[in-house]
C-alpha angles and dihedrals in degrees: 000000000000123000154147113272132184107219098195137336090286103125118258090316087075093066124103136186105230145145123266140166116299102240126240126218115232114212101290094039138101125221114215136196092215104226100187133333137206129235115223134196075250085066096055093051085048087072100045094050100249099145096041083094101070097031106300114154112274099180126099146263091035122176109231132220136084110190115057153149144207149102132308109261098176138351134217120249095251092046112097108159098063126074131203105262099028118146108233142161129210149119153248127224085220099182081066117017086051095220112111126208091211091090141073087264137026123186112204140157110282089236078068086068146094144182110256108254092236086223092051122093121222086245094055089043089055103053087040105070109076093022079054103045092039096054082046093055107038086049093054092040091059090064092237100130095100099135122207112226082245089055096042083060094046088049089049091059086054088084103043117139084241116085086202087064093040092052083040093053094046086058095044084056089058096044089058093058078205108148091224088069087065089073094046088035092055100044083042083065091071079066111101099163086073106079114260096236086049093050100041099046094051086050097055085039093072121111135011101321090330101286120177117226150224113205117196112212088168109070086218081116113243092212090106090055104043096046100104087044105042096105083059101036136032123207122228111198100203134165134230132171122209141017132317113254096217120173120275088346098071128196101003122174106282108247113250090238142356131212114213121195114220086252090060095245107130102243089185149340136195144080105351077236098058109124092222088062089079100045095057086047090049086048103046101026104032132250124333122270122217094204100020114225114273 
């Protein structure tokens, strides 16, 4: 099959389209026709050898990608709640898992998977999967999901059978600014009965005048960092104790800090002195300000 190999740690020159092996699901694996996929930053530090470091492959040639969708081709013999033909979306931690996106075909575990959204068009699936997950994540890892018995019930109508309660309930999250409404907010999203303006306004609604975040997992203190940028973007110094539960993966070492968009998508992580911290601020938030607008 064709795809999209890296043929050593070179950057994105060293990337070449050729031919491998189609892949064959063992008994607890999917086949899937990979419809479209979605490049990632990820990607791009793929190429360069970033995650070498922690257990990433170093071997070569190596398929890309990491985000994409398609249809179930062929299942594992273990595997019982997938169908051949199935439209689904999901993703592959490539640097580790060692099966890329960026091909005709991806084998991956059927917990990688998920039903195909109907509204959603194979180019918006394939971009979803790992900005999902990793909103998901860095929410829960900043230990915000305290919810309130008001927004418990809020949460609950999320799932009534009416799609008039469900939009009214998304609303009602946003209108709590409770940080608890961004995990409910983010999966609602999945939820294309619910009408995009709708979705998307209550997303970029949440929190006190849609501010993006830095939180600081670390206790060094990001301050310093965020100074030129504190009239865009408000730090949270927060605590949590333990590993990330990420999928497939499984407990991985909690990032030192995080830094959240207003939409919920994870623009960066990593040491609040990390010079790559200013520059996603630079690219999402503007330039840097030496005395930040009061």
């Amino acid at each position: 099959m064709r795809a999209l190999v890296l043929t050593g740690f070179g950057g994105p020159s060293a990337v070449r389209l050729g031919e491998v092996a189609d892949p064959v699901p063992d008994e607890e694996g999917v086949a899937v026709a990979v419809q479209a996929a979605g490049v990632g930053a990820w990607d791009v530090q793929t190429t360069q050898g970033a995650f070498a470091g922690t257990g990433g492959v170093t071997t070569f040639p190596q398929v890309l990608g990491w985000d994409f969708t398609g249809t179930v081709a062929a299942v594992g013999a273990r595997v019982h709640d997938l169908a051949e033909g199935a439209a689904v979306l999901g993703f592959s931690p490539q640097p580790w898992s060692m099966a890329g996106a960026f091909a005709e075909s991806i084998v991956v575990p059927a917990a990688g998977l998920a039903p195909r959204p109907a509204g959603l068009s194979v180019e918006q699936a394939a971009v979803l999967p790992v900005s999902a997950l990793t909103a998901d994540l860095a929410v829960r890892a900043a230990g915000l999901l305290q919810a309130r018995h008001r927004t418990a019930q809020v949460i609950a109508a999320l799932d009534d059978p009416h799609v008039e309660v469900r939009s009214a309930a998304l609303d009602a999250l946003a209108d709590l600014r409770d940080p608890a409404s961004l995990q409910a907010i983010v999966v609602r999203l999945l939820d294309t009965s619910l009408p995009r303006g709708r979705r998307a306004g209550a997303l970029a609604a949440f929190g006190p005048d849609a501010e993006p975040m830095l939180l600081d997992f670390s206790a060094a203190g990001g301050d310093e960092a965020i100074t030129p940028w504190a009239d865009r973007v408000r730090l949270l110094e927060a605590e949590y104790d333990g590993a990330w539960e990420l999928p497939v993966l499984g407990p991985v070492a909690a990032p030192p800090a995080v830094l959240l968009r207003p939409d919920g998508h994870v623009a960066w992580a990593g040491e609040v002195d990390d010079p790559q911290l200013p520059r996603a601020l630079e690219t999402w938030f503007g330039p840097a300000r030496s005395h930040p607008a009061t």
